[in-house]
C-alpha positions in Angstrom: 109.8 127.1 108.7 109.7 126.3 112.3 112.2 124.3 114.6 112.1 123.4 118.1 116.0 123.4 120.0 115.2 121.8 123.2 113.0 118.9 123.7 112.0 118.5 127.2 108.5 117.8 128.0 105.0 117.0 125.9 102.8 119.8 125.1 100.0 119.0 127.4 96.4 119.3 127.3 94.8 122.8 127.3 97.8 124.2 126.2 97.3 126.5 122.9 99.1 124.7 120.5 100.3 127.8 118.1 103.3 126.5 116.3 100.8 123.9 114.9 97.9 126.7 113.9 101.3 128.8 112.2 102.2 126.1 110.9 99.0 124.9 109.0 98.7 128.7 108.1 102.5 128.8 106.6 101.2 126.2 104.5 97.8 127.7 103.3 95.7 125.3 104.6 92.3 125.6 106.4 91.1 124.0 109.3 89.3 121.6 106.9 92.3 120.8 104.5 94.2 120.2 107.4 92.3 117.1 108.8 92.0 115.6 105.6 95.3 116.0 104.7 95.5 114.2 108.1 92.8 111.9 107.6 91.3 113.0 110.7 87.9 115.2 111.4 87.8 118.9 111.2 86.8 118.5 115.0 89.5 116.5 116.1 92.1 118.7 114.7 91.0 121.6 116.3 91.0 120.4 119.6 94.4 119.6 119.0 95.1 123.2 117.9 93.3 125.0 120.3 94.7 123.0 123.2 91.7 121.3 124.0 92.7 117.8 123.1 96.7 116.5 123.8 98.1 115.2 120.2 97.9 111.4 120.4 100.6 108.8 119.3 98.4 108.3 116.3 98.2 112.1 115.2 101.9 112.7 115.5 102.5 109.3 113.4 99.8 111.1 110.7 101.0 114.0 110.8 105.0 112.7 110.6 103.5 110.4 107.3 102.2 113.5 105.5 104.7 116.4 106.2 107.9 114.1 107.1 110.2 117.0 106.2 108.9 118.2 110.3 111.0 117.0 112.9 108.0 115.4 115.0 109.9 116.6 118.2 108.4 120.3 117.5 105.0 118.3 119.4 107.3 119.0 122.5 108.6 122.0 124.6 110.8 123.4 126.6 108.9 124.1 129.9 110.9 127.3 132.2 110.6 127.0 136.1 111.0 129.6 138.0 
């Protein structure tokens, strides 16, 4: 199971959203079973994967309605500076 410790910014767009790929794997789901579970397309889910697409308000509520055992803050990260 993944957990996040420190919430401090949204992941943004074009970031590689892996937790969220590990995750979907952890649960034996394909990209396919994943949007529907979701109720979303298989496209829009994978831009939301792969980065290319920032998850909306509405995906994070989805995604919080079908797997609410996730804390919904793992959407964020902690960002280092140098």
């Amino acid at each position: 199971m993944l957990y996040l410790n420190h919430t401090v910014s949204v992941v943004e767009r074009g970031e590689e959203m892996e937790w969220l790929k590990k995750f979907r794997n952890e649960q034996g789901l394909t990209l396919n079973e994943m949007a529907e579970k979701l109720g979303i397309s298989k496209s829009m889910y994978e831009k939301v994967e792969y980065g290319d697409r920032g998850a909306s308000v509405q995906f994070i509520k989805r995604f919080k309605q079908v797997f609410p055992h996730i804390d919904i803050n793992i959407f964020f990260t902690e960002r280092l500076h140098d």
